[in-house]
KOLKERO-661200 format. One line per 5 residues: number of its first residue (from 0); their letters; for each residue x, y, z of C-alpha. Coordinates in Angstrom, 3 decimals, decimal comma. Layout:
! KOLKERO-661200
NUM	A	X:Y:Z; ...
***
This chain:
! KOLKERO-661200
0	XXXXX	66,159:114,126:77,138; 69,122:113,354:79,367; 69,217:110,289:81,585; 71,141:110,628:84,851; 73,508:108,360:85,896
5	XXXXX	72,796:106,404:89,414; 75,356:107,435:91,761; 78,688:105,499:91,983; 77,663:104,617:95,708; 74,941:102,563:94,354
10	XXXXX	76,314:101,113:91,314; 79,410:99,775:93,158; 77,491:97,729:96,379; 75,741:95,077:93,733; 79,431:94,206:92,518
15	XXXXX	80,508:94,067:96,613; 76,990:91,791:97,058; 77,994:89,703:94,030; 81,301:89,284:95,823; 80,675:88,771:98,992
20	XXXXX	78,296:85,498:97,723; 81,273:84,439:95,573; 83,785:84,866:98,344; 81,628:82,373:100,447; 81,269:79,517:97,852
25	XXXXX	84,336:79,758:97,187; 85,157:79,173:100,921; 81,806:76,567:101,208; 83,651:74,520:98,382; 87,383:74,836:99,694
30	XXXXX	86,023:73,387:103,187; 83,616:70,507:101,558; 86,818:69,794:99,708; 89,117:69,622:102,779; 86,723:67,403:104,403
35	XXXXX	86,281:65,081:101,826; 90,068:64,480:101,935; 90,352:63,858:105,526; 87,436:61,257:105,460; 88,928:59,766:102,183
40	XXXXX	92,142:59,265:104,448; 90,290:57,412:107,248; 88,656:55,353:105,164; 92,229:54,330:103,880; 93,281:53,947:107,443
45	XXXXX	90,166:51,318:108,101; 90,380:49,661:104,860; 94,196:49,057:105,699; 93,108:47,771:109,067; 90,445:45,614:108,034
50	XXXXX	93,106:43,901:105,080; 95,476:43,365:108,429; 93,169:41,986:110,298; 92,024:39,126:107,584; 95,526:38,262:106,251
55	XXXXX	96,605:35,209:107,655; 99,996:35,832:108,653; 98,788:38,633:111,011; 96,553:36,046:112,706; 97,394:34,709:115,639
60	XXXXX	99,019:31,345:115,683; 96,993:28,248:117,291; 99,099:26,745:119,727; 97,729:23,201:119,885; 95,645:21,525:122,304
65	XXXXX	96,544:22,337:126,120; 97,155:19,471:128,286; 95,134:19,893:132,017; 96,004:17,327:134,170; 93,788:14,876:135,539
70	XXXXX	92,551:15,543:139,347; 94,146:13,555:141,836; 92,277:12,084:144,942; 92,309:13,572:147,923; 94,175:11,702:150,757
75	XXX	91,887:9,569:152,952; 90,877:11,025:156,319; 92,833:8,637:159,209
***
């Protein structure tokens, strides 16, 4: 008894189906991967931000008390 060979047609579109699905993770990951870096970036950026805005000589400098003169009366009416 001789068993027949499926046609090449057939045998060669699971490899293309196996792939195809590889050639799309592999694009899924590369993209999760290239997001993850830009968000890892801006969270440098705020961190750096935050660590300027809480170091004292950043911080603006008081400039002492302000003097605001007293009210003067007004003339008398003649």
């Amino acid at each position: 008894m001789r068993i027949e060979p499926q046609p090449p047609r057939e045998r060669g579109s699971a490899t293309l189906v196996v792939m195809v699905l590889l050639f799309l993770m592999a694009a899924l990951a590369l993209g999760n991967n290239r997001t993850l870096r830009q968000l890892h970036q801006e969270l440098n950026l705020i961190e750096q931000r935050q660590l300027r805005n809480l170091d004292p000589a950043h911080q603006p400098q008081a400039i002492g008390p302000i003097a605001i003169p007293a009210p003067t009366n007004p003339p008398a009416p003649q």
